[in-house]
C-alpha positions as protocol buffer text, in pm:
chain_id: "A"
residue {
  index: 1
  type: UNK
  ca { x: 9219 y: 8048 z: 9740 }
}
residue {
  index: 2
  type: UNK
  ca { x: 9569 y: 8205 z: 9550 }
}
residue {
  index: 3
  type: UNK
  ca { x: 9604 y: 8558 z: 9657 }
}
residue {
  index: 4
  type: UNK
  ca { x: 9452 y: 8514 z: 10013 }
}
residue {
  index: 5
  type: UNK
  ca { x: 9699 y: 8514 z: 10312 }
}
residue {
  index: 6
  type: UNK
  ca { x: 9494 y: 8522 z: 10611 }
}
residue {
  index: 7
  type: UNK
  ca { x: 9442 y: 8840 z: 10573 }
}
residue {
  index: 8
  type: UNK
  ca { x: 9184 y: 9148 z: 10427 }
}
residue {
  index: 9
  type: UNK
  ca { x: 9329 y: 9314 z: 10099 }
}
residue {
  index: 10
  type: UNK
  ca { x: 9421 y: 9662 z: 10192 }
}
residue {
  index: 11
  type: UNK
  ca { x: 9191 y: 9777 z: 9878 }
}
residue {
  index: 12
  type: UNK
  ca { x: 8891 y: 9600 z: 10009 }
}
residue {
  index: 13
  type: UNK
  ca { x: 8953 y: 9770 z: 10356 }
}
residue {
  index: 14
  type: UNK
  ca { x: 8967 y: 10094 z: 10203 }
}
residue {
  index: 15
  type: UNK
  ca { x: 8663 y: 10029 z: 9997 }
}
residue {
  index: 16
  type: UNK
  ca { x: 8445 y: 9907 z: 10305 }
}
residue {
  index: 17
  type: UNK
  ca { x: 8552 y: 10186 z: 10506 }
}
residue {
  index: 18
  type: UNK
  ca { x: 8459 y: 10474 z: 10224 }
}
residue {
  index: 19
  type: UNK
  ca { x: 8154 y: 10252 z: 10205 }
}
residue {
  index: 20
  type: UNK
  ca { x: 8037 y: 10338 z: 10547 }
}
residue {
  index: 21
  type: UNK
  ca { x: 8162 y: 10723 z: 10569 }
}
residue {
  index: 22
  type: UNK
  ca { x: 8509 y: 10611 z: 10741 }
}
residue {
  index: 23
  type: UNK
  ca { x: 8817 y: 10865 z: 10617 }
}
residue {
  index: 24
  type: UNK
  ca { x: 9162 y: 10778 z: 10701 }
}
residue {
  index: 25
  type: UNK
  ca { x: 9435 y: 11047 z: 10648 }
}
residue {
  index: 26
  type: UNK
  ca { x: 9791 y: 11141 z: 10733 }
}
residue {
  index: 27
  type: UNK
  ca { x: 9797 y: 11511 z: 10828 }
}
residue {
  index: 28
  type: UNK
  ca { x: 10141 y: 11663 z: 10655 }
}
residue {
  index: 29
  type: UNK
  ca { x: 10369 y: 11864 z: 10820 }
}
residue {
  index: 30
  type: UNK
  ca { x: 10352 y: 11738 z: 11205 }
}
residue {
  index: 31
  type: UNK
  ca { x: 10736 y: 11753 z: 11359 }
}
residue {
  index: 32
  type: UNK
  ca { x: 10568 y: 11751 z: 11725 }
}
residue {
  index: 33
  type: UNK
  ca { x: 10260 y: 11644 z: 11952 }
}
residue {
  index: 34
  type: UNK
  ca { x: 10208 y: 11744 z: 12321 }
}
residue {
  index: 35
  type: UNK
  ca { x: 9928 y: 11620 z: 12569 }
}
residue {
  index: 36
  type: UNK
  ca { x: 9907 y: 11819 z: 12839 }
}
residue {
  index: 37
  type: UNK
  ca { x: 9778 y: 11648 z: 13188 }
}
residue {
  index: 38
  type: UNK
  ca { x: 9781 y: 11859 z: 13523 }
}
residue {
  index: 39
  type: UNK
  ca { x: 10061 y: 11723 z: 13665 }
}
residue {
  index: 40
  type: UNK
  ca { x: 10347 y: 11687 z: 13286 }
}
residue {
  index: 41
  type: UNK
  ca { x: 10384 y: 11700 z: 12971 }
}
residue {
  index: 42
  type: UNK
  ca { x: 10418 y: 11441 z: 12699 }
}
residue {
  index: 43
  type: UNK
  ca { x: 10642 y: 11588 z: 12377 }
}
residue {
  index: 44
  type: UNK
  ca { x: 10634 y: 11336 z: 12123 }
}
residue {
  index: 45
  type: UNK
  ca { x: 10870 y: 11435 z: 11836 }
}
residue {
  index: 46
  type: UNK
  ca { x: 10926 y: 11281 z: 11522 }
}
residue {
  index: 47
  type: UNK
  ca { x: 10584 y: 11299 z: 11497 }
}
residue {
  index: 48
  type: UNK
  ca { x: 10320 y: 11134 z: 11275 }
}
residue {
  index: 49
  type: UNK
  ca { x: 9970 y: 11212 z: 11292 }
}
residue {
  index: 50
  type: UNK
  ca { x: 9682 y: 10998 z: 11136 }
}
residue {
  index: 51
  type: UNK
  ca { x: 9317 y: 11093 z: 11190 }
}
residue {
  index: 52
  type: UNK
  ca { x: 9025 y: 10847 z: 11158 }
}
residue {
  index: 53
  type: UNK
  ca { x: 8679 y: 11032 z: 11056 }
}
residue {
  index: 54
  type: UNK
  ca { x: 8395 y: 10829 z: 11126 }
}
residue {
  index: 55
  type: UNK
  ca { x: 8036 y: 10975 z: 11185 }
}
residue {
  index: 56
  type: UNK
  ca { x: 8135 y: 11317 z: 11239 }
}
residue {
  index: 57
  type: UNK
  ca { x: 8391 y: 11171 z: 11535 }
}
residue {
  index: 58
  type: UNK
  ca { x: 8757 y: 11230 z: 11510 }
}
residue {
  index: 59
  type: UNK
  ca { x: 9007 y: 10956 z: 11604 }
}
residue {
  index: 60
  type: UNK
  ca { x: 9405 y: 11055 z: 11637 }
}
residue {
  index: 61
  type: UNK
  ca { x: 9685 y: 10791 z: 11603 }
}
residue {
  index: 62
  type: UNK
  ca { x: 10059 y: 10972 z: 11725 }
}
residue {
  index: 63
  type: UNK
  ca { x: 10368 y: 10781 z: 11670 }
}
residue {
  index: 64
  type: UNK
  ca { x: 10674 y: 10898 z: 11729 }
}
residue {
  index: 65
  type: UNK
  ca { x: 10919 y: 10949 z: 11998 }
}
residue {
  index: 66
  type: UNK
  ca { x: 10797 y: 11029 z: 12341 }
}
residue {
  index: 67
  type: UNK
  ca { x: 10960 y: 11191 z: 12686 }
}
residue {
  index: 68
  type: UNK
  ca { x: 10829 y: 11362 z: 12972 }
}
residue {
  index: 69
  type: UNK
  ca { x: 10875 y: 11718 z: 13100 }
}
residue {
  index: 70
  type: UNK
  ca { x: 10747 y: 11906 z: 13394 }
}
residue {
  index: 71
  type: UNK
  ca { x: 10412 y: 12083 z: 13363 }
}
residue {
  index: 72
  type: UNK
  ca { x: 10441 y: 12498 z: 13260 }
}
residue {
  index: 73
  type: UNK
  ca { x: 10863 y: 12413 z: 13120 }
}
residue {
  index: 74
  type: UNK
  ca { x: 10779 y: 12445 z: 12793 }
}
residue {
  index: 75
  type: UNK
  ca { x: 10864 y: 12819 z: 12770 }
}
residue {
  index: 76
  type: UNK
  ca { x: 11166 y: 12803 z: 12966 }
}
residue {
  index: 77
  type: UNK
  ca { x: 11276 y: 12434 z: 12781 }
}
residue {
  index: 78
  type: UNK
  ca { x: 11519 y: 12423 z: 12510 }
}
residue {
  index: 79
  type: UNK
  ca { x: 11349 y: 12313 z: 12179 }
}
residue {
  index: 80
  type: UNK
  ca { x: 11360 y: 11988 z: 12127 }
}
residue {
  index: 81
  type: UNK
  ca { x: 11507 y: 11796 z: 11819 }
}
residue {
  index: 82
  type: UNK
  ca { x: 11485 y: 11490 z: 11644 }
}
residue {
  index: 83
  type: UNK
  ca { x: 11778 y: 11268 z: 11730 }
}
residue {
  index: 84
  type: UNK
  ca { x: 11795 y: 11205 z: 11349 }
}
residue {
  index: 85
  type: UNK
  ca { x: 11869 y: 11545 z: 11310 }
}
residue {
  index: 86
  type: UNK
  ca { x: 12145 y: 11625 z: 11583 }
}
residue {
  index: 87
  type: UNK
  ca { x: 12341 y: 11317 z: 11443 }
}
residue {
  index: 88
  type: UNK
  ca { x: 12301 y: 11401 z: 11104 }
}
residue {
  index: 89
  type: UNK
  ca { x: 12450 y: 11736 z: 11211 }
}
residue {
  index: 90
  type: UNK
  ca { x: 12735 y: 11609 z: 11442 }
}
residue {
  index: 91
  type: UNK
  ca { x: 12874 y: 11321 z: 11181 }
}
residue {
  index: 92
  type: UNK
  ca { x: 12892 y: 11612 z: 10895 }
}
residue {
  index: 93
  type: UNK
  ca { x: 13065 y: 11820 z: 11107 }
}
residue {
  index: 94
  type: UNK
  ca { x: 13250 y: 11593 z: 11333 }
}
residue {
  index: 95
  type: UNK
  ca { x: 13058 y: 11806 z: 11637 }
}
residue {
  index: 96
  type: UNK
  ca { x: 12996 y: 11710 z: 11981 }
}
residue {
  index: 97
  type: UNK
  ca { x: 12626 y: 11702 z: 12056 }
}
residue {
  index: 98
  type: UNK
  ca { x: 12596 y: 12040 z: 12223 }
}
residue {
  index: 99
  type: UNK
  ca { x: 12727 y: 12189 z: 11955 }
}
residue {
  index: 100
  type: UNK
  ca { x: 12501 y: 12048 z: 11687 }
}
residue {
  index: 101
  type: UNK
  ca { x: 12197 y: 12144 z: 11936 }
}
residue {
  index: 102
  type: UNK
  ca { x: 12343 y: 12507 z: 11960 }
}
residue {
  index: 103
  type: UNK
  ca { x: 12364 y: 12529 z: 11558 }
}
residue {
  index: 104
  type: UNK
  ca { x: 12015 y: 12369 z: 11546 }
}
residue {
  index: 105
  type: UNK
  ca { x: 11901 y: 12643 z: 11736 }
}
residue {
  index: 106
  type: UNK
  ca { x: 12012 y: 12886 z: 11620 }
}
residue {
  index: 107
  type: UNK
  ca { x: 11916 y: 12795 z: 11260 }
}
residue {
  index: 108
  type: UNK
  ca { x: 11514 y: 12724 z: 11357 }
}
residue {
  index: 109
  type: UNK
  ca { x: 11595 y: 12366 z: 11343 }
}
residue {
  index: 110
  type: UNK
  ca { x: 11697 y: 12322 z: 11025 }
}
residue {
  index: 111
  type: UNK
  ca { x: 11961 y: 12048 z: 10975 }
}
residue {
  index: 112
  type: UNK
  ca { x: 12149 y: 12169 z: 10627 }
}
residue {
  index: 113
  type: UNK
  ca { x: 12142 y: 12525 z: 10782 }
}
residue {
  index: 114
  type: UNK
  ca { x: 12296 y: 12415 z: 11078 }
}
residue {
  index: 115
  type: UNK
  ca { x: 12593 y: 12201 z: 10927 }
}
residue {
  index: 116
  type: UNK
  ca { x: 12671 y: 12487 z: 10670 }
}
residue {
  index: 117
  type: UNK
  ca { x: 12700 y: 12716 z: 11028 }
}
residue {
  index: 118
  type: UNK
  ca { x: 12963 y: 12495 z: 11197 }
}
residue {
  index: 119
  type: UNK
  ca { x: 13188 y: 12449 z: 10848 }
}
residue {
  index: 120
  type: UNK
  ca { x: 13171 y: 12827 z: 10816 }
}
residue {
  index: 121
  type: UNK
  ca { x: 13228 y: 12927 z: 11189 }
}
């Protein structure tokens, strides 16, 4: 059997799945997830977010990067940012890391924004 490695072809998947009223989508845009429990918080950043529709029930998958926080610190927490981000900021700029998370701040989070505010400062 060419063509078969042990495994279901993605297009037949998809297929079966339409088949019996299964949807699977990415939802754009995520940049962070928290589940709130009564005793912390779990921030995942770098978020991705796919939901699974089946029979009217809604299924989330998160990846990303996870940490903990206290319960009720979110308003008093600094933002958090993707780790991506503050290096991308700190090797353009040759910044130490609390720098890049002040210019990050300070420019909503925005990586380009932030570099262009230390090389003008």
């Amino acid at each position: 059997m060419a063509g078969m490695r042990g495994g279901i072809d993605p297009r037949q998947m998809k297929k079966a799945m339409k088949s019996m009223g299964i949807t699977n989508e990415t939802i754009p845009g995520v940049t962070e997830v928290i589940i709130r429990t009564n005793e912390k918080e779990i921030v995942i950043t770098n978020a991705t977010v796919n939901v699974m529709t089946m029979k009217g029930q809604k299924s989330y998958q998160v990846d990303g990067i996870d940490s903990e926080r206290p319960l009720g610190s979110a308003s008093e927490a600094a933002p958090v940012f993707p780790a991506e981000d503050i290096e991308l900021v700190m090797s353009q700029t040759n910044c130490d890391k609390e720098k890049a998370v002040e210019a990050l701040e300070a420019c909503g989070g925005l990586p380009a924004e932030a570099i262009l505010k230390i090389m003008t400062e």
